[in-house]
N, C-alpha and C positions, 0 to 999 in steps of 0.2 A: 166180454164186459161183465156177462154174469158170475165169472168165477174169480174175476178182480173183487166184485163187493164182495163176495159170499168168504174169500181171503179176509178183506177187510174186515169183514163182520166175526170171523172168528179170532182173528188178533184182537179185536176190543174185547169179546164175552170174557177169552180165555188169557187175556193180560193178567201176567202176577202184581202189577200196579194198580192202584184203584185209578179210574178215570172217572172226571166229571166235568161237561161240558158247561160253559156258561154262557149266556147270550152279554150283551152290552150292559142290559140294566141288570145285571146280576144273578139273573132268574138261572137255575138249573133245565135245561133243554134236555139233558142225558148223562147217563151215568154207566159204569159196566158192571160186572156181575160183585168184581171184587172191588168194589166202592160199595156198594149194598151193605156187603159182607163185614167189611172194616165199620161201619158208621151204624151199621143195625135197623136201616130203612130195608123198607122194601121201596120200588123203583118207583111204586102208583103213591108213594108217600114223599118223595123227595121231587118229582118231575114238577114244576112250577114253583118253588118252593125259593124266598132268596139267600144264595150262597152263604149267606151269618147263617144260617141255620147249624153251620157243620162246624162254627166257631165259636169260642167259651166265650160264654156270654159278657168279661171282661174288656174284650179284644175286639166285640160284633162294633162297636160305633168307630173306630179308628178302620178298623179292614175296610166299613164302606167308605171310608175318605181316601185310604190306598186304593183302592177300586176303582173310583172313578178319575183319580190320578194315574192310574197305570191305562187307562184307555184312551186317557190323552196323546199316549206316544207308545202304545205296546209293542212289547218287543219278547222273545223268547231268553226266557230267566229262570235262575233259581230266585225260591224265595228267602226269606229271614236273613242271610248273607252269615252273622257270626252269631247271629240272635237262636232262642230255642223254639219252632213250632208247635203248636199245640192245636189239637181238631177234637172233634164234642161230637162224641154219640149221643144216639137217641137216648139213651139211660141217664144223660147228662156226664156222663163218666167224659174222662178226658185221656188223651193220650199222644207221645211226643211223634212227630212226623215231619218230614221231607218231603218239600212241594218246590215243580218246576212247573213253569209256565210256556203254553206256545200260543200264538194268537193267528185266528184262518178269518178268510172271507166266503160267503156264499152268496148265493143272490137272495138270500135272504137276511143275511146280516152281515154285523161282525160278532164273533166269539172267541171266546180263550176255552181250550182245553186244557184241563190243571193233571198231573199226575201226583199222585201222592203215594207216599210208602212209610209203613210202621216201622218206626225205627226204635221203638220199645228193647231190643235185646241189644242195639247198640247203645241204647243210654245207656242199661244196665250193666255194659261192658264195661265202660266207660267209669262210672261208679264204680265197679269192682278194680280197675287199673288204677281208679284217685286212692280207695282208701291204700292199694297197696304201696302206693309212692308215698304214704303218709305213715304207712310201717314203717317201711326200708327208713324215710325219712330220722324218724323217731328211735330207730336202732343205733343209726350214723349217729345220733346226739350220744345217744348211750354208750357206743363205743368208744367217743372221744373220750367220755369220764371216766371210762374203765381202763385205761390205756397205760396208765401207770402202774395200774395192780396185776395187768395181766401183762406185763412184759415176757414174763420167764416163759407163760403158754403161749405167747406168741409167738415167740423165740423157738421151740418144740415145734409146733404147729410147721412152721415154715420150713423145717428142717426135712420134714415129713414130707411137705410139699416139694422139694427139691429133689429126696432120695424119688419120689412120683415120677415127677417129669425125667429123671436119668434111667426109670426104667421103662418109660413110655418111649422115649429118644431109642433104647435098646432095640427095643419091639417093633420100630418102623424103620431101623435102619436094615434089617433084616429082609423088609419088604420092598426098600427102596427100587431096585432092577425091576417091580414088576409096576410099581407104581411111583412115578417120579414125582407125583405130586404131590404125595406123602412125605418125600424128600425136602420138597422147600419145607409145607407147612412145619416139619422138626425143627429147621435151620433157622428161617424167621422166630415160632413160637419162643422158642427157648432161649433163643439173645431176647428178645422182649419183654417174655414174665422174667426173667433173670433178674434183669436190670433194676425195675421197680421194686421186685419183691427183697433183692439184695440191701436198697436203701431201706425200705419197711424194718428191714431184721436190724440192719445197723442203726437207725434213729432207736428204735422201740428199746435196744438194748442201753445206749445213752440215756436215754431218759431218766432211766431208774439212776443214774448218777445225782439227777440234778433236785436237790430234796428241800433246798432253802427259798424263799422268798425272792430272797435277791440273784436267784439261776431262771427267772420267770419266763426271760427273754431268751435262754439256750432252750428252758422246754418246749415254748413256743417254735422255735426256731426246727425244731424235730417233728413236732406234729405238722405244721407245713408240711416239710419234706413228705411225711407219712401219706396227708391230702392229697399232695402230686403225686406220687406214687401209686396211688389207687388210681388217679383219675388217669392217668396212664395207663393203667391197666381195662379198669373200664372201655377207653376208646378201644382198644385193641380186642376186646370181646365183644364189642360191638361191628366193628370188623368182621367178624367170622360170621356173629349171628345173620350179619346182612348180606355174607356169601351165601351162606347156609340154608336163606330163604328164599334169594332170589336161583340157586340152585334147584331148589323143591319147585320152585314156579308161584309160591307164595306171594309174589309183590305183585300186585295190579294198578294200573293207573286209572284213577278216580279224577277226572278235568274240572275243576271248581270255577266261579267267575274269583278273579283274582287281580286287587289292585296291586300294581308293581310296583311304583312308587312308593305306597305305604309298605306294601310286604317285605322287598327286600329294604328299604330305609328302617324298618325296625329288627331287618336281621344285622345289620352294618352295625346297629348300636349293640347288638348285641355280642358280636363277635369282637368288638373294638377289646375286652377285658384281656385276649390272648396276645394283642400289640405288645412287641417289644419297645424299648426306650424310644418316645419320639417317631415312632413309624406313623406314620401318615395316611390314612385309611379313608378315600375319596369315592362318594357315588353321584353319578351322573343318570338321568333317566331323559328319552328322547319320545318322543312319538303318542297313541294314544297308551291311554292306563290303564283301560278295565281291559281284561286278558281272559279265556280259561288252559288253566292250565292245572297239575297235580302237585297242589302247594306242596303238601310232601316230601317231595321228590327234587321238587326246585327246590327246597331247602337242601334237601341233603346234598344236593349236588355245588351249591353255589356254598356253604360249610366247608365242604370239602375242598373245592378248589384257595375258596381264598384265608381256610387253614394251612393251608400249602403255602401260601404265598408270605404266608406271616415265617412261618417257622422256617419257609429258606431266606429271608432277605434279612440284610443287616439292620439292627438299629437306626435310626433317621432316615428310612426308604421309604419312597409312596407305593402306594399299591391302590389302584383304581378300577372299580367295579363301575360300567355301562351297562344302561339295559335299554334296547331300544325295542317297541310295538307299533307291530304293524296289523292290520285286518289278516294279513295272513300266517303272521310267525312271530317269534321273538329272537332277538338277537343279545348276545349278553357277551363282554367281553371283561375278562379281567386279567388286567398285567399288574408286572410287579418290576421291581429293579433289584432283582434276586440274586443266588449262583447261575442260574440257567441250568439248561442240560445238556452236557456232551453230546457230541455228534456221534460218537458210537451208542448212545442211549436209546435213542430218538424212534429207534424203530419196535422198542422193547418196549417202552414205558407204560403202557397200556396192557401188559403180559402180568400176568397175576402174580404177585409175591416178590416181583421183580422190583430193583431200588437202583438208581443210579449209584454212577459209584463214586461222585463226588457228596451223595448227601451226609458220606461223615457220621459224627453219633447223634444225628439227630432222630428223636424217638418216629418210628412209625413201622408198619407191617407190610408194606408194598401191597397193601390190596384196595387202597383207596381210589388210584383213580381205575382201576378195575373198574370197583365198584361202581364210578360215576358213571364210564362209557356203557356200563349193563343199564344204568337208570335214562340216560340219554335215549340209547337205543329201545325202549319200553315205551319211552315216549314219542317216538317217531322222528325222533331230532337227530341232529349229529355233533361230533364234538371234534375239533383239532387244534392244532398249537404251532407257537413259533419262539423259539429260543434260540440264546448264543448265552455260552459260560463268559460270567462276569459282567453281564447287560441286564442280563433278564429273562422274563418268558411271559409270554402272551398264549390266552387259553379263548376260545373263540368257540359256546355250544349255541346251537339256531333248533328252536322248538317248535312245532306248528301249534297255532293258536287252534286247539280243537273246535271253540265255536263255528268259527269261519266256515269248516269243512262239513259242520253238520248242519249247516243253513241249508 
C-alpha cells in the first residue's frame, strides 16, 4: 500500500501538467509542483485560495457561475470546447492554456482535479501557419494578375519542369527491380502532374491570344481551367505529404469531445461545392452527439471517402452519409450509387497506389484510401466495404468513442 501512494505521489510532483485540485466551493486543496511553476505561486500562497485567482480578472465572475453549474452534474471534460483559454499569474501576466476536467469523491468531499498545459508555442504555431496562409493567399491574388504578362515564362518554366520529371522517371526506372515502389510512385506521379500541368501550359498560352474586351469570357474561361489545374495538383501533393508523414510516424491521434451532428453536418455543407449536376448529397445522424474522437482525422477520412463518392457517381445520384453514436463507438456509413468496384479489385483497393481499373480518367493517385485505412487503424477503428459495378458501393468505418474506454 506504501509503495501504491509513494507511486502516486511521485506521478503528481513529477507531472509535466500542472495540476490543481479543487474542493466544491472552489477553494484550491492542492496543487503540483508544475502548477506552482506555471502560475508563479508558491504552494503555502495558493492552498485556500479561490480557484479565480488563476483567472483574468475579466472571466473571474462568469467562471464562478460555470463552477457552480458544472458541480450540478460534473462529469469529466475538456474545457472552452472551440473557445481560447486564458490562466493569470501571480504577475497578473496572462497566458493561453488547455484545461480538462475530472471530478472524485472522498469521504471528505467532492472535488474536481483540473489539468492544465501551456499551450503558448502552439498558439504561436498557429499564428505563424495564419500569417503564412495569408502570404500563399496574397501571392495567389497576385499570380492571377500576373498571368497574362507572364505567359511566355510560364510556358519555359513548365517545359523545364517536364524535361525534370522525364529525368527523374529515367533515374527510377533504373532502380525499379530493387524497389517496386518506386516503380508505381513514377507511373502514378507522372500521368498526374502530366495532366494538370499540360492544361496550365495550354490555357496560359491561349490567353495571350485573347487582348480585347469582348474575349473577357474566353480569358476567363482559361484561368478556371488554370484554378483546377492547380487544385488538382495540390490534392495530389497532399497525398504524398500525408504518406510521407504518416510513414515517419508523424500523425498522432489527439480524441477531442466532438459534436457529430454539427461537425460532420458542416463538413456535408462544405464538400456539397465538389457535387456534380443535381447529385444528391444526404446526412443522417442517429444515437447520442457528443463523441471524442480526432476531429482531424474524421475529417480526413469522411473528405475522402465521400470525395470518392462524388467523382465516381453520375450526375442526379444520391450519395448518403450516416453517422450513428454510441457510448461505446461510432458507426459511419456512406454509400453512393456509383460505378462500384470490380470483383477482381476488391482485394487490392486498399494497396497503395493501386486504382481500379474501371475508374477511367478520373483524376486521383491511388493513395487515398490507403491513406484512410492508415487513419482508421491510428484510431483504433476498422474500415470495410461492399460494392457491385454499376449499383454502387457502401463504405462502412466503426471508431471507438475514446471517452468511454478512459472512464
Amino acid at each position: 500500500m506504501t509503495r501504491h501512494i509513494e507511486m502516486l505521489d511521485a506521478l503528481f510532483k513529477y507531472a509535466t501538467e500542472g495540476i490543481v485540485v479543487v474542493n466544491k466551493e472552489g477553494v484550491i486543496v492542492k496543487l503540483n509542483p508544475k502548477a506552482m511553476q506555471l502560475f508563479g505561486y508558491t504552494e503555502a500562497e495558493l492552498t485556500g485560495k479561490k480557484i479565480e485567482v488563476l483567472i483574468p480578472h475579466r472571466h473571474a465572475h462568469r467562471h464562478q457561475h460555470h463552477r457552480d453549474t458544472y458541480f450540478e452534474a460534473p462529469r469529466a471534460r475538456g474545457m472552452g470546447g472551440m473557445l481560447d483559454l486564458f490562466a493569470r499569474r501571480k504577475d497578473n501576466s496572462e497566458f493561453p492554456v488547455e484545461v480538462s476536467l475530472s471530478p472524485f469523491k472522498t469521504s471528505e468531499g467532492e472535488f474536481v482535479v483540473s489539468f492544465v498545459i501551456d499551450i503558448t508555442d502552439r498558439k504561436n504555431q498557429e499564428l505563424l501557419i495564419a500569417e503564412a496562409n495569408r502570404e500563399i493567399t496574397k501571392l495567389n491574388a497576385e499570380l492571377e494578375e500576373r498571368v497574362e504578362q507572364r505567359t511566355q515564362q510560364l510556358a519555359r518554366a513548365i517545359r523545364k519542369v517536364e524535361q525534370s520529371q522525364e529525368e527523374v522517371m529515367r533515374a527510377l526506372k533504373k532502380e525499379r527491380e530493387l524497389n517496386n515502389m518506386k516503380s508505381q510512385f513514377v507511373t502514378i506521379a507522372s500521368h498526374e502532374f502530366r495532366t494538370p500541368l499540360a492544361t496550365i501550359l495550354s490555357s496560359a498560352s491561349l490567353i495571350g491570344r485573347y487582348q480585347t474586351s469582348e474575349e473577357e469570357e474566353k480569358r476567363q474561361k482559361h484561368v478556371l481551367r488554370i484554378k483546377s489545374a492547380v487544385t488538382n495538383l495540390t490534392e495530389i501533393l497532399n497525398d504524398f505529404l500525408s504518406l510521407g508523414k504518416l510513414e515517419e510516424g508523424q500523425v498522432k491521434v489527439a480524441s477531442v469531445e466532438t459534436n457529430l451532428s454539427e461537425f460532420c453536418g458542416g463538413l456535408i455543407e462544405e464538400i456539397r461545392g465538389l457535387c456534380k449536376e443535381k447529385q444528391n448529397l444526404n446526412f443522417l445522424h442517429s444515437g447520442i452527439n457528443l463523441v471524442w474522437l480526432d476531429k482531424q482525422l474524421l475529417r480526413n477520412i469522411l473528405f475522402n471517402l465521400l470525395s470518392n463518392s462524388i467523382k465516381y457517381s453520375e450526375p442526379y445520384r444520391t450519395i448518403n452519409l450516416m453517422v450513428q453514436g454510441t457510448a461505446d463507438q461510432v458507426r459511419i456509413t456512406i454509400q453512393d450509387e456509383g460505378i462500384g468496384i470490380p470483383e477482381g479489385d476488391k482485394d487490392h483497393i486498399f494497396d497503395r497506389f493501386y486504382r481500379a481499373k474501371n475508374a477511367g480518367t478520373a483524376q486521383g493517385t491511388g493513395l487515398g484510401l490507403n491513406i484512410v485505412q492508415h487513419y482508421v487503424e491510428l484510431m483504433g477503428g476498422s474500415i470495410d466495404f461492399q460494392s457491385e459495378v454499376g449499383v454502387g458501393t457502401t463504405f462502412e468505418v466503426v471508431l471507438p468513442n475514446h471517452h468511454h474506454f478512459d472512464e
